[in-house]
C-alpha positions as a Markdown table, in Angstrom:
| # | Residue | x | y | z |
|---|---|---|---|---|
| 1 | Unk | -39.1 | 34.6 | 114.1 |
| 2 | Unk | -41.7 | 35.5 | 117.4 |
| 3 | Unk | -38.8 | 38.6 | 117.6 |
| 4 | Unk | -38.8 | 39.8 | 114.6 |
| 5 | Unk | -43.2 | 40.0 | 114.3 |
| 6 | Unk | -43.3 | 41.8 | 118.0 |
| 7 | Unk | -41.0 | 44.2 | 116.4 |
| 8 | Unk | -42.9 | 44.3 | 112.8 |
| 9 | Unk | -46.5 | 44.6 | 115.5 |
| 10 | Unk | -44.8 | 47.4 | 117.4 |
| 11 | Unk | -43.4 | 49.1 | 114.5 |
| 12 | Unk | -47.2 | 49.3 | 113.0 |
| 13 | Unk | -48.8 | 50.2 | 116.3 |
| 14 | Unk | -46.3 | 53.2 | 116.1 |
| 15 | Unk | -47.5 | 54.0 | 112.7 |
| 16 | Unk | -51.2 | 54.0 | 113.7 |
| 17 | Unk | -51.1 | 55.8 | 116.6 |
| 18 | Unk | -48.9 | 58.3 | 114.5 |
| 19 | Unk | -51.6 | 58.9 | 111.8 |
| 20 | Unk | -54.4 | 58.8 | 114.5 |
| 21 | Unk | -52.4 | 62.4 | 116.1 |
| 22 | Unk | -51.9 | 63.3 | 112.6 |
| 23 | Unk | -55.6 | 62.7 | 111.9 |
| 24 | Unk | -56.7 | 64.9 | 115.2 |
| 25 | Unk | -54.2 | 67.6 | 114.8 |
| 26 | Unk | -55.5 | 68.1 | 111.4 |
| 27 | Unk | -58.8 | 68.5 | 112.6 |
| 28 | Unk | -58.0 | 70.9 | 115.4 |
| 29 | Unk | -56.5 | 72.7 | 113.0 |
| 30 | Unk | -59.3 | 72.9 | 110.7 |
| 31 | Unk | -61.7 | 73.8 | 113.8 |
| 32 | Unk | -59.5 | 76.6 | 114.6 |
| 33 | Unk | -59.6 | 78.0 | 110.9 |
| 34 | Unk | -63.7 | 77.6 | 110.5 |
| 35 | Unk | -63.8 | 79.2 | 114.1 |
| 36 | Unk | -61.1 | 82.4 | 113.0 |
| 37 | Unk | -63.5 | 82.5 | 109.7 |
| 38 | Unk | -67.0 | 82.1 | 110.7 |
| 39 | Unk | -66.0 | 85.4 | 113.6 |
| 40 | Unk | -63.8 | 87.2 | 110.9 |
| 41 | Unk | -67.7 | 86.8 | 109.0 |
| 42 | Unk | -69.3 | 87.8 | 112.0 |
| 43 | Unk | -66.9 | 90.7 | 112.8 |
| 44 | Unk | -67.5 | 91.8 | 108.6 |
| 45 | Unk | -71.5 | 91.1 | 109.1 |
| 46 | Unk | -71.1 | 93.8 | 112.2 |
| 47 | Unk | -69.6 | 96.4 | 109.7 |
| 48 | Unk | -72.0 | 96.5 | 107.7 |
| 49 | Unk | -75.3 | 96.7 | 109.7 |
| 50 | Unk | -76.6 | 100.1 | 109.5 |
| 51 | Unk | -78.4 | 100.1 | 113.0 |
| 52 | Unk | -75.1 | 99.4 | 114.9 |
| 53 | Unk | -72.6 | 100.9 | 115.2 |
| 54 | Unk | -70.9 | 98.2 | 117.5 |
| 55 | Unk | -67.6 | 96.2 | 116.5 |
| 56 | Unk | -67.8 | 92.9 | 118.6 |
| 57 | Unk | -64.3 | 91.3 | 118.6 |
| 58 | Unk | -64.4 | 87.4 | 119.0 |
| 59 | Unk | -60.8 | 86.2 | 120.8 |
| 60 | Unk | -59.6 | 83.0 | 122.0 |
| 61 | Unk | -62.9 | 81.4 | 122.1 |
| 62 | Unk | -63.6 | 82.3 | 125.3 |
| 63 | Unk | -64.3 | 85.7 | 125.7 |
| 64 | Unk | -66.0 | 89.0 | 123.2 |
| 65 | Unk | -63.4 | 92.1 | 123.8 |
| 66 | Unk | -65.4 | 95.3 | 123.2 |
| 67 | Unk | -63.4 | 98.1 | 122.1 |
| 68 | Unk | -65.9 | 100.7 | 123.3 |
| 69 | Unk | -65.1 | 98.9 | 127.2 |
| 70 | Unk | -61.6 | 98.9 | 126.7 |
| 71 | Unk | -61.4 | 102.6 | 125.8 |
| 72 | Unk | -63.4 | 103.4 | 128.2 |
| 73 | Unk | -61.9 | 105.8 | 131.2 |
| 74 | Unk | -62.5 | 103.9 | 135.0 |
| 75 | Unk | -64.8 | 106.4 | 136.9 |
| 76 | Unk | -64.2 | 106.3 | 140.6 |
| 77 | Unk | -66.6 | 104.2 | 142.4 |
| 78 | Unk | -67.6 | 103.7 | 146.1 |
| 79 | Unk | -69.2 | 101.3 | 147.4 |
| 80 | Unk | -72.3 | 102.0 | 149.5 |
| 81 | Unk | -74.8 | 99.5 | 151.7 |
| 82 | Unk | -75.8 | 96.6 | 149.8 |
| 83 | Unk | -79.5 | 95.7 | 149.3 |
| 84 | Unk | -81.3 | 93.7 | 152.0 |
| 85 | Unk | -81.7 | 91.1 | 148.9 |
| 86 | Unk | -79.9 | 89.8 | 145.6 |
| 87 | Unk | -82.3 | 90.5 | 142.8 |
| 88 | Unk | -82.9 | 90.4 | 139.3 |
| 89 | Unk | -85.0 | 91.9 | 136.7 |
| 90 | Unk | -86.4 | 93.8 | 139.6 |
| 91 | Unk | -87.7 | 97.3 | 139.3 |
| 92 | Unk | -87.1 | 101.1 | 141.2 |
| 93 | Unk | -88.5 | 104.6 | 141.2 |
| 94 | Unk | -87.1 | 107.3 | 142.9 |
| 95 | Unk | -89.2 | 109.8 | 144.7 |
| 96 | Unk | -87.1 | 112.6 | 146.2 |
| 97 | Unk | -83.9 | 110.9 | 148.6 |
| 98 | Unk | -86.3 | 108.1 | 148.8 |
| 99 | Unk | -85.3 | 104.9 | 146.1 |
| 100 | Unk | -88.0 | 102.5 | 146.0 |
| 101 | Unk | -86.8 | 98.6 | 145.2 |
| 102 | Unk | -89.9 | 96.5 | 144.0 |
| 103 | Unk | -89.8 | 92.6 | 143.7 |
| 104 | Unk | -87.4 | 90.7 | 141.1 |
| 105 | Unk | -85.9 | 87.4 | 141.0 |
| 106 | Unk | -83.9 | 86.2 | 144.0 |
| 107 | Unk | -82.6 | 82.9 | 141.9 |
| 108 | Unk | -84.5 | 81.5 | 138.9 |
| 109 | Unk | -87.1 | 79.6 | 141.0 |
| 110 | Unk | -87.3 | 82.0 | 143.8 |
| 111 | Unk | -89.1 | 85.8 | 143.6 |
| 112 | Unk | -89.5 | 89.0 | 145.7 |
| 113 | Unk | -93.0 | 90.1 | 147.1 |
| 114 | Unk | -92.2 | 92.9 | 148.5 |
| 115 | Unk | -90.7 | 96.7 | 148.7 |
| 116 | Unk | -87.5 | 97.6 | 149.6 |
| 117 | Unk | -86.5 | 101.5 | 150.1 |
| 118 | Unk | -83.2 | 103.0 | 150.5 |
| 119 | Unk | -83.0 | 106.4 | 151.8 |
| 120 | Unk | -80.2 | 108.5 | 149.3 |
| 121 | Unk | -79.3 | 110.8 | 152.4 |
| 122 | Unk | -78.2 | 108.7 | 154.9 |
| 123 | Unk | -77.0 | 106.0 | 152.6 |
| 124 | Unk | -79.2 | 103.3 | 154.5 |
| 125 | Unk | -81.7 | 100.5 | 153.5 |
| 126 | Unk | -84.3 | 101.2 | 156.1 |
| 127 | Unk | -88.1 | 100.4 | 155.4 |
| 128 | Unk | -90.1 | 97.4 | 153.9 |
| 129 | Unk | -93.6 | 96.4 | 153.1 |
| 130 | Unk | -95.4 | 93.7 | 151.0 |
| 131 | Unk | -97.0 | 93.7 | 147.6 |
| 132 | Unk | -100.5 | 92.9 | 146.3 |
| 133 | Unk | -100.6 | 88.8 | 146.6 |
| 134 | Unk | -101.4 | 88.9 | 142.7 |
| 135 | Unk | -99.0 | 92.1 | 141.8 |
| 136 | Unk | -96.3 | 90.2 | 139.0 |
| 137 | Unk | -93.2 | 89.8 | 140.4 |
| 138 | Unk | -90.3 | 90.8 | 138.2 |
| 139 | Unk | -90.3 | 92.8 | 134.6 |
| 140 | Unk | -92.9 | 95.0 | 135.4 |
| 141 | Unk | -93.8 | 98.3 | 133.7 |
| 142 | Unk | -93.7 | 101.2 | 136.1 |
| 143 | Unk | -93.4 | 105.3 | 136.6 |
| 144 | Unk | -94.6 | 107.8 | 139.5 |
| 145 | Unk | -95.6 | 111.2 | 139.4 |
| 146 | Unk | -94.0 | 111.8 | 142.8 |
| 147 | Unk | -96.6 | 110.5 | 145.1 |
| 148 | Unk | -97.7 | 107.7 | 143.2 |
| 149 | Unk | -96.0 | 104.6 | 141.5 |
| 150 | Unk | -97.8 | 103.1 | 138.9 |
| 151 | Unk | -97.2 | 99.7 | 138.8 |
| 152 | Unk | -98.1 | 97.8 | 134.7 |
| 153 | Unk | -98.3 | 94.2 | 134.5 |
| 154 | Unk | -94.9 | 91.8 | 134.3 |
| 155 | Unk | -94.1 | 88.5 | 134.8 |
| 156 | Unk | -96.2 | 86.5 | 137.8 |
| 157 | Unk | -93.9 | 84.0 | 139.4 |
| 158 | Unk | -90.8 | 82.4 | 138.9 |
| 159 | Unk | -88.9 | 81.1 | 136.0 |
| 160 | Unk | -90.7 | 81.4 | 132.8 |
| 161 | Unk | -94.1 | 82.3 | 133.6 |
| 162 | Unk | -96.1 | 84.7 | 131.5 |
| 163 | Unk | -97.0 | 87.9 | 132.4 |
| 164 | Unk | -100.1 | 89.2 | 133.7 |
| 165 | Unk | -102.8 | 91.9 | 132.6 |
| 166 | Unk | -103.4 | 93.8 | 136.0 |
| 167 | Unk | -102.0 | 97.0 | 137.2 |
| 168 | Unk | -101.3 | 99.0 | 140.5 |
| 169 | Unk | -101.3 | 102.0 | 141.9 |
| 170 | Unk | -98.9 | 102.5 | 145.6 |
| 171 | Unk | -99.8 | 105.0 | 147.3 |
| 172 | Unk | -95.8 | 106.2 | 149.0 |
| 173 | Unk | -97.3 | 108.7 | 151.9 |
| 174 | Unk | -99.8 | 106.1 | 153.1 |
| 175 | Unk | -98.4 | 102.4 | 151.7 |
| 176 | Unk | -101.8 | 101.8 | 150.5 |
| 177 | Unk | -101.9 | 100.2 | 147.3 |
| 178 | Unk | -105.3 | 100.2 | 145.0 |
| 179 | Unk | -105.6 | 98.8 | 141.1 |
| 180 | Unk | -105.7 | 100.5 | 137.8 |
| 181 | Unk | -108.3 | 98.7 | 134.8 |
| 182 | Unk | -106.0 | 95.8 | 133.6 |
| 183 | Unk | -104.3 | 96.0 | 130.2 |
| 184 | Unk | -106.0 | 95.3 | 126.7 |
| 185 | Unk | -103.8 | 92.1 | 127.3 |
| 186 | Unk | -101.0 | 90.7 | 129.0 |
| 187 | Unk | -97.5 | 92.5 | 128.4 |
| 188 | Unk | -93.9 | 91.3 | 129.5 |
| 189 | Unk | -91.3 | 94.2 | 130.3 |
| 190 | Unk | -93.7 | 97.0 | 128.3 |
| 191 | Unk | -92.2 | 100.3 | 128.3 |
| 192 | Unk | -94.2 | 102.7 | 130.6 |
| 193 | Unk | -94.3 | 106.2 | 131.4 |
| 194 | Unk | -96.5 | 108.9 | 132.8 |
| 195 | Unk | -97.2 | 111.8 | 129.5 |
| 196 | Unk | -99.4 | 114.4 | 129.2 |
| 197 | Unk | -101.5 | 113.8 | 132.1 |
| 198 | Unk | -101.5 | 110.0 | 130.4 |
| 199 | Unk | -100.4 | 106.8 | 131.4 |
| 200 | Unk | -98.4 | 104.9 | 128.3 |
| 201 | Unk | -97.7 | 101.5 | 127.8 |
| 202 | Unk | -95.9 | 100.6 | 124.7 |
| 203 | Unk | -93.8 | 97.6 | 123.4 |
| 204 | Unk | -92.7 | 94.4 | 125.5 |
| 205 | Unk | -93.2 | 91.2 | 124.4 |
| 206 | Unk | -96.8 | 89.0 | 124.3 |
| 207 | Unk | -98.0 | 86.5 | 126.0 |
| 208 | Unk | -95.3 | 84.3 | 125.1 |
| 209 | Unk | -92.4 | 86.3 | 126.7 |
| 210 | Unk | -90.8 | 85.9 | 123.4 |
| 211 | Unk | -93.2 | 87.6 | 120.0 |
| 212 | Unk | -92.5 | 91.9 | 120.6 |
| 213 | Unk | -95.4 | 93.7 | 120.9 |
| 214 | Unk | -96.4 | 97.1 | 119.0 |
| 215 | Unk | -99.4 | 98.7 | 120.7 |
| 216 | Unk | -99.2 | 101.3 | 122.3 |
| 217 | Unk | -102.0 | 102.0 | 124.5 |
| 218 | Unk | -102.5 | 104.9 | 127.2 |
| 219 | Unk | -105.4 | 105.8 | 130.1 |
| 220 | Unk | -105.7 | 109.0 | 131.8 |
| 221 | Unk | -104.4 | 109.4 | 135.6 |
| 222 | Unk | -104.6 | 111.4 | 138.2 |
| 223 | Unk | -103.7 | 111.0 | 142.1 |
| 224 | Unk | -103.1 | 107.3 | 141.3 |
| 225 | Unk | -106.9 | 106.7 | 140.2 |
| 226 | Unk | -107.6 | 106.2 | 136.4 |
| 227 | Unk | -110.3 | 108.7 | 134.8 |
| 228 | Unk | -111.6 | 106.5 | 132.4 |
| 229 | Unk | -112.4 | 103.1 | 132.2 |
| 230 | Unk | -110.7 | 101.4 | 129.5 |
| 231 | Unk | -107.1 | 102.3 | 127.5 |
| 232 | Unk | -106.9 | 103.8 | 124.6 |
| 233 | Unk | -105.1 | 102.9 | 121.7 |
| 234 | Unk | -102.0 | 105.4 | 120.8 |
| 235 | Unk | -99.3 | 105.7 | 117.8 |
| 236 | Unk | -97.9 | 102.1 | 117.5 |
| 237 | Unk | -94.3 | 102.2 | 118.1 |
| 238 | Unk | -91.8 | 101.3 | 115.4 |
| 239 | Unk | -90.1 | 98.8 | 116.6 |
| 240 | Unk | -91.2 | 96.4 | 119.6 |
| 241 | Unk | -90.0 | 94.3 | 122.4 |
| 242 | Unk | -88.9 | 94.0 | 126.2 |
| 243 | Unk | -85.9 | 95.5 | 128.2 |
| 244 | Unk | -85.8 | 99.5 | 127.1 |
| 245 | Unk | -85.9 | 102.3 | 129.1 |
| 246 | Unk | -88.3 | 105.1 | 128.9 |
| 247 | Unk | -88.2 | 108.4 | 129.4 |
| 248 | Unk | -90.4 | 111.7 | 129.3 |
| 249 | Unk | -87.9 | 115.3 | 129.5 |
| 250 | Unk | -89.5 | 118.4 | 128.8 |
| 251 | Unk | -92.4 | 117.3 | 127.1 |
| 252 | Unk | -91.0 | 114.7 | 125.2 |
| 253 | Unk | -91.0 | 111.2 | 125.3 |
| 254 | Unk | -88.2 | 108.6 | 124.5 |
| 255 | Unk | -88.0 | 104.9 | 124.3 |
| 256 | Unk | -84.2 | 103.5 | 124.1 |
| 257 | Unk | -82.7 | 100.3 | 123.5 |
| 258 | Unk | -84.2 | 96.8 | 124.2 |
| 259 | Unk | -84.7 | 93.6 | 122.2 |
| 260 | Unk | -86.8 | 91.6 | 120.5 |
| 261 | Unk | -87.7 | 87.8 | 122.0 |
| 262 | Unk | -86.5 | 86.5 | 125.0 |
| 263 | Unk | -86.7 | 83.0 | 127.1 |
| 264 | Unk | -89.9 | 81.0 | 126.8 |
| 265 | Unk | -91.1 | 78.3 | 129.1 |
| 266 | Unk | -90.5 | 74.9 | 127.8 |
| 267 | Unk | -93.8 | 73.5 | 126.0 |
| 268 | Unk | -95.3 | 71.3 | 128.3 |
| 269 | Unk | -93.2 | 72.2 | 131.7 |
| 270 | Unk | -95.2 | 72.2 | 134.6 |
| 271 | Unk | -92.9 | 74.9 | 136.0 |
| 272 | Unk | -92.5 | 76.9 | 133.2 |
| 273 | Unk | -88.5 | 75.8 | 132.9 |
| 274 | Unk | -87.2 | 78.7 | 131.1 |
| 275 | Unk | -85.6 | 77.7 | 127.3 |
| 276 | Unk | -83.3 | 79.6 | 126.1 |
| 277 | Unk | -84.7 | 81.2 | 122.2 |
| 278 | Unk | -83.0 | 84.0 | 119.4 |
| 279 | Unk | -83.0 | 86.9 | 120.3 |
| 280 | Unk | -81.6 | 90.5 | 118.6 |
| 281 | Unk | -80.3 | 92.9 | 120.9 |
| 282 | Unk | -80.7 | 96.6 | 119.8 |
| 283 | Unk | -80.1 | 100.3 | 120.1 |
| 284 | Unk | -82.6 | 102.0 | 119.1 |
| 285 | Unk | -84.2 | 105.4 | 120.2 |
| 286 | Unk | -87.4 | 106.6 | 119.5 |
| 287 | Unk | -89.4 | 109.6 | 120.5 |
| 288 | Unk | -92.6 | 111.2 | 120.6 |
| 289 | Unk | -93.9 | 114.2 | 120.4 |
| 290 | Unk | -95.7 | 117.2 | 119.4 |
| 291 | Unk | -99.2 | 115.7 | 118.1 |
| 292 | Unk | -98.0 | 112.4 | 119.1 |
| 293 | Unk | -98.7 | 111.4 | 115.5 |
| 294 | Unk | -95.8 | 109.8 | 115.0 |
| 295 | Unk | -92.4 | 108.7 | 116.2 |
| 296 | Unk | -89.1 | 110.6 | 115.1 |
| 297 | Unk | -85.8 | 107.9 | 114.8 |
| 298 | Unk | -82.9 | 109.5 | 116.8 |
| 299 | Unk | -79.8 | 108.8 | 117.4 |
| 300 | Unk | -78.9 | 104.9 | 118.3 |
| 301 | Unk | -76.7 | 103.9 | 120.9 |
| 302 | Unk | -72.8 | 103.5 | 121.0 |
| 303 | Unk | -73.8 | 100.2 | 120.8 |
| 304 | Unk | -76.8 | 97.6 | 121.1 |
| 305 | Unk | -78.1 | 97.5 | 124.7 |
| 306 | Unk | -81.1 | 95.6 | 126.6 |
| 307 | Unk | -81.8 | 95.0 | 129.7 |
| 308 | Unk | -82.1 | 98.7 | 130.4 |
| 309 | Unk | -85.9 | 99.6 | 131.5 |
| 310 | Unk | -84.8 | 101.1 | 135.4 |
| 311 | Unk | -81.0 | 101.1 | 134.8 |
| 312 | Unk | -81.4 | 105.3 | 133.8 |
| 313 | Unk | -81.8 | 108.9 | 135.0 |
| 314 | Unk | -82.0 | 112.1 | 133.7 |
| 315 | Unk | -79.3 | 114.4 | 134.6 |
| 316 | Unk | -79.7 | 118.1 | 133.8 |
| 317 | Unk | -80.5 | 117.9 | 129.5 |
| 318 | Unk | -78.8 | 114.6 | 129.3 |
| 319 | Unk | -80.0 | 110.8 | 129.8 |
| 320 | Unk | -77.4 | 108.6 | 131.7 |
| 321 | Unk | -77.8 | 104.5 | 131.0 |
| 322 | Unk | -75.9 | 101.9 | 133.4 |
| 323 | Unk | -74.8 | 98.8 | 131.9 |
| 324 | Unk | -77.3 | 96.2 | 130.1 |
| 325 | Unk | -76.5 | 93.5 | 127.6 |
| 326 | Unk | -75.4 | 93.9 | 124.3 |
| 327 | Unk | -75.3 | 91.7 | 120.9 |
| 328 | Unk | -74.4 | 88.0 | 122.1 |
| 329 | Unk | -71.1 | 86.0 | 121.4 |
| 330 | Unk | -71.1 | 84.8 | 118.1 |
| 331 | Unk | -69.4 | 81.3 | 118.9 |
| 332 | Unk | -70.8 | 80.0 | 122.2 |
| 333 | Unk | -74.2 | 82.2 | 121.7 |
| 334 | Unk | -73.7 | 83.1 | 125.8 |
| 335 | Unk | -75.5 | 86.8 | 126.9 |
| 336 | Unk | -73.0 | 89.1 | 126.7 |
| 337 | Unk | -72.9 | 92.0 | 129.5 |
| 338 | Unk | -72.5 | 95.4 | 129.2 |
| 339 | Unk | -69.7 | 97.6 | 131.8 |
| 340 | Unk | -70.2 | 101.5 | 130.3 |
| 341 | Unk | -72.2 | 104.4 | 131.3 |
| 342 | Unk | -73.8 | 105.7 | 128.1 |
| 343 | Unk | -74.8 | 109.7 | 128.4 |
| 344 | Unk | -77.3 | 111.2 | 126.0 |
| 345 | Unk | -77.4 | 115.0 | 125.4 |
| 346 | Unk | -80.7 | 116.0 | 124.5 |
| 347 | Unk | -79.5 | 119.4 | 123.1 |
| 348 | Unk | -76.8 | 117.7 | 120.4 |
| 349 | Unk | -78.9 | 114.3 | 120.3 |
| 350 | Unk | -74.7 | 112.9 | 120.5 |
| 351 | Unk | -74.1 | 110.0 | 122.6 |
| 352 | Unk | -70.9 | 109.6 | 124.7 |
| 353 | Unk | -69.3 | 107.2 | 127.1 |
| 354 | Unk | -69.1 | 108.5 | 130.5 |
| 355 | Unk | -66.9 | 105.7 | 131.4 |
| 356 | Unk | -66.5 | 102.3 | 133.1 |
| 357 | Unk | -68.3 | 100.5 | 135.7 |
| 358 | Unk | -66.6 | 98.5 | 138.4 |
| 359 | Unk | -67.9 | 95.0 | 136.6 |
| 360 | Unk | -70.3 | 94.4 | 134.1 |
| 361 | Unk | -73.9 | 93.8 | 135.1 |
| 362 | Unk | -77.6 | 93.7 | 134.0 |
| 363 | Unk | -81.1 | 94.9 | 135.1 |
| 364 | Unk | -79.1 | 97.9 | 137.2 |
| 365 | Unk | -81.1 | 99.8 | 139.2 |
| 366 | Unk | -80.1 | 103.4 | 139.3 |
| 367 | Unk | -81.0 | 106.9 | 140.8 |
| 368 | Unk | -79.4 | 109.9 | 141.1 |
| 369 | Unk | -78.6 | 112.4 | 144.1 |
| 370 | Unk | -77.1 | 115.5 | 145.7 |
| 371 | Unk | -74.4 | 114.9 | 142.2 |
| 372 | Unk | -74.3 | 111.1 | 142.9 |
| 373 | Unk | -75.0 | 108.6 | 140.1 |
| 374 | Unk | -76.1 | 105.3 | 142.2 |
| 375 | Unk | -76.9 | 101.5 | 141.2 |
| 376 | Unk | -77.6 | 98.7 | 143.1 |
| 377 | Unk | -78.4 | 95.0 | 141.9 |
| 378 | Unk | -78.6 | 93.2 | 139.4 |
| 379 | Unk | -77.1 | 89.7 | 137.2 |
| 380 | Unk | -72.8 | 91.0 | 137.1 |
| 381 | Unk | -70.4 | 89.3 | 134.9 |
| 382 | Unk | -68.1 | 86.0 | 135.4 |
| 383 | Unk | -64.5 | 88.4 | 135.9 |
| 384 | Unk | -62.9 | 90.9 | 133.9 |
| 385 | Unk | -62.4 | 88.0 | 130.9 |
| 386 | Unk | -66.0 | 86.8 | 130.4 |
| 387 | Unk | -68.6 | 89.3 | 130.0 |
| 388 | Unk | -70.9 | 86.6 | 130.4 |
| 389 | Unk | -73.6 | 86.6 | 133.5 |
| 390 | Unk | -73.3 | 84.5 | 136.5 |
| 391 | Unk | -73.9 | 86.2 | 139.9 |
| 392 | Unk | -77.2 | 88.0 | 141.2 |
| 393 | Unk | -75.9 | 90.4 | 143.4 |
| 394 | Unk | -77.3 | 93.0 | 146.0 |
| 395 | Unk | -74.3 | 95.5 | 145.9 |
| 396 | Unk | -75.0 | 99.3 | 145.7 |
| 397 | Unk | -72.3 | 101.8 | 144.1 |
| 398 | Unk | -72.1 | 105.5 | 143.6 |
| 399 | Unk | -70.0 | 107.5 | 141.1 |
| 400 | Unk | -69.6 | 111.5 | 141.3 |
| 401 | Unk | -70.8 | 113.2 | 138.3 |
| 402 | Unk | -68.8 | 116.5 | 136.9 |
């Protein structure tokens, strides 16, 4: 009798364990389907959005293949001197064979305060000097007209910190810096460029790193000293946020890419822990010109990129970007980074893809020389299988360009 109801126990502990794997496997299975249909949505939701033509292809939930990446031919690169420092969301201007490096994160609670320049020539990192104690330190707005860098606002401080309102003028010949009348308010990442005798800010996000900002607001300049007192207000721009480059060629000026939002500091943080918040990656292009009136919708990108605002140079009548971030994954909602060159022919107004970089990477900064295309620094990806960011690196790469 005790045999027979260890057997009859044993038989139904056999049967319950049996409907508890049954039970799970069913579910895995029903994950697996609501996972291959809400990114077969995604994929169809892609399709049909008229201001992107990207086709982001979720596979085996750990990595976003991009078609335009895989395509893409493998330029020869070579690997130069890297940067005395890692650094992110840094900024560079380059002035002849001279490549100014300003500032930038070193790690999310450390920041740069000073100037780094690498000479294009002889391929060396040579010369360093400080900043202005209360210059921002990363995602600033900035531009020279050869002599002079003009340094807009950005983020002051580590992690999530807002940015700032005043603005700087570096004098390169004598590494004297001096200040420019601060901005009509704060601006994070603002598009900037030197037009018409003008200085423009435009776009980047408010005060709260995250809401984009419209105005557009300009002050004339001249031998790094403003000639009037307050800025201006210009042509609103269509669409705002952080992250774009901007460019002036031949009278014209264009604003690419970007994003609207980005991190904010956590309410009530006393260090201004960054949180992570939506945000829509784009590619639009905008320009300006004529009488300024109004801006003329070009073109968009091959696909949505950010993260873009030094990572570009102008090339005979065509505008080269190096890598940035694109539209995130749509599962695990991680930063996706970007591993093309993008080329812009201002005579067709046709994009192309020049080809691939060695690894995918954000906040480039890039300069061109003597038919070299160079970048150096940035946030690279985790391998070839996860476009996702990991590293802030210092490296430095050059590609030739036909």
């Amino acid at each position: 009798m005790g045999k027979t109801s260890v057997v009859g126990v044993g038989a139904k502990l056999r049967g319950v364990k049996y409907a508890v794997v049954a039970t799970c496997s069913g579910l895995v299975v029903a994950a697996l389907l609501t996972n291959f249909l809400w990114a077969s949505a995604y994929r169809t939701l892609l399709s049909k959005r008229p201001q992107s033509s990207s086709k982001s292809v979720y596979e085996s939930n750990k990595s976003i293949q991009l078609p335009l990446e895989e395509n893409s031919p493998l330029l020869q690169w070579q690997e130069m001197a890297p940067a005395p420092v890692d650094r992110l969301d840094g900024a560079a201007l380059q002035i002849g064979d001279l490549f100014y490096v300003f500032a930038g994160y070193q790690t999310i609670d450390q920041v740069h305060s000073h100037v780094d320049v690498y000479n294009l020539s002889s391929n060396q990192w040579g010369d360093r000097f400080d900043m202005p104690q209360d210059m921002a330190h990363s995602h600033l707005g900035m531009v020279s007209d050869g002599r002079y860098i003009y340094v807009v606002t950005g983020q002051y401080g580590p992690q999530c910190r807002g940015p700032t309102a005043k603005n700087f003028v570096l004098d390169t010949q004598t590494k004297k810096w001096s200040e420019l009348p601060p901005l009509p308010k704060p601006r994070y990442a603002p598009a900037t460029q030197l037009w018409r005798g003008r200085l423009h800010v435009m776009g980047g996000s408010k005060e709260d790193r995250w809401e984009p900002g419209l105005e557009h607001w300009s002050i004339a300049v001249s031998t790094g000293k403003a000639l009037e007192t307050a800025w201006k207000p210009e042509v609103p721009i269509p669409r705002g946020g952080p992250h774009r480059a901007c460019v002036v060629v031949e009278d014209r000026l264009y604003v690419i890419g970007g994003q609207e939002g980005d991190f904010k500091a956590k309410p009530g943080s006393p260090i201004f822990k960054c949180s992570r918040q939506r945000e829509v990656v784009f590619g639009d292009v905008y320009m300006l010109g004529g009488d300024a009136k109004e801006w003329k919708t070009l073109p968009s990108m091959p696909k949505p990129d950010s993260h873009i605002e030094f990572a570009w140079a102008v090339v005979n009548q065509s505008i080269f970007i190096v890598g940035g971030t694109t539209e995130k994954n749509p599962v695990t909602k991680r930063m996706v980074l970007v591993g093309e060159v993008f080329e812009f022919n201002l005579k067709t107004l046709k994009w192309r893809i020049v080809g691939k970089m060695p690894y995918r990477v954000k906040t480039t900064l890039v300069a061109f020389w003597n038919g070299w295309l160079y970048f150096t620094s940035g946030q690279r990806d985790k391998g070839p299988a996860d476009p996702s960011p990991k590293k802030v690196v210092r490296r430095t790469w050059r590609t030739k360009l036909s």
